[in-house]
N, C-alpha and C positions, 0 to 999 in steps of 0.2 A: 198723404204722407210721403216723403221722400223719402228714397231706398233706404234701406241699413236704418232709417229711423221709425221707431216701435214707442209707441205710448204705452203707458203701463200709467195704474194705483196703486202707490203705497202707503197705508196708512192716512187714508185719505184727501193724498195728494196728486195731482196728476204729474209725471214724466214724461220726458219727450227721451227715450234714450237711442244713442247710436251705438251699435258695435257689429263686429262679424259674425256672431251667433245667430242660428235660425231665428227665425220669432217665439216659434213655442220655447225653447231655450230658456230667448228672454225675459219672457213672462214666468216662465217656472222660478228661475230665480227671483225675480220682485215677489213669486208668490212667499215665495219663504222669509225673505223680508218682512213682507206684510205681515204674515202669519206670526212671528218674530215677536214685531211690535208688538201687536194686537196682544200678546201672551203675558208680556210686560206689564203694558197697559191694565191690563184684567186682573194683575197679580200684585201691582203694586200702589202707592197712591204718589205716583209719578205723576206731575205735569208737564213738567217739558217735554216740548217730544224731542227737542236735543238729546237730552239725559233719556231718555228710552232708546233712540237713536242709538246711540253711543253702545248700551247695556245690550241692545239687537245682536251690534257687530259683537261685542266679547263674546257672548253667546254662541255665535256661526263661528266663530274662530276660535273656543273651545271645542265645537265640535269637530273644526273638519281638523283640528291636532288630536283628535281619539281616533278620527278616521283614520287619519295617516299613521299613528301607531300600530294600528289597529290591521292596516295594511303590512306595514313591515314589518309585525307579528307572521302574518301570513305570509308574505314571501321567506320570511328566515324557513318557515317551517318548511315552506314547498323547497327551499334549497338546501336544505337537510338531507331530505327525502330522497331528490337527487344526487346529493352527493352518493348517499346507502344505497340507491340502484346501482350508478354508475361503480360504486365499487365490487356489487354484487357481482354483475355483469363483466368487469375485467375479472374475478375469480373462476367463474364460470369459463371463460374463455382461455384461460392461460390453464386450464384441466384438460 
């Protein structure tokens, strides 16, 4: 195989993919793909595997938009927090 190029299966197809990610990276991701499908598949009476394809990506991209909220839920909180230090701390100092 040639550098930067990583075979993976998904969904019971073989890829040749290229990109800058480690290898394990690479494969963690097709796993989740896979795993994706595969959920799809078992859950619905879908035959395309376009039309599973497709319902995979909404899927991952509903999740990683709960992630992302989900993060900037958490940074509002952590910069709350420092704001109320940092205000404590000029209090504490101008005493």
């Amino acid at each position: 195989m040639a550098p930067g190029k990583i075979k993976v299966n998904i969904f019971g197809s073989e890829y040749s993919l290229i990109g800058d990610e480690d290898e394990s990276s690479v494969r963690e991701i097709a796993a989740i793909v896979d795993e994706k499908m595969r959920e799809i598949d078992h859950s619905t009476h879908i035959t395309s595997i376009t039309k599973i394809a497709i319902l995979a990506a909404l899927n991952i991209a509903e999740e990683l938009i709960q992630e992302r909220q989900y993060r900037d839920r958490l940074l509002e909180q952590i910069n709350e927090e420092a704001r109320k230090m940092n205000y404590k701390i000029s209090e504490l100092l101008d005493e």
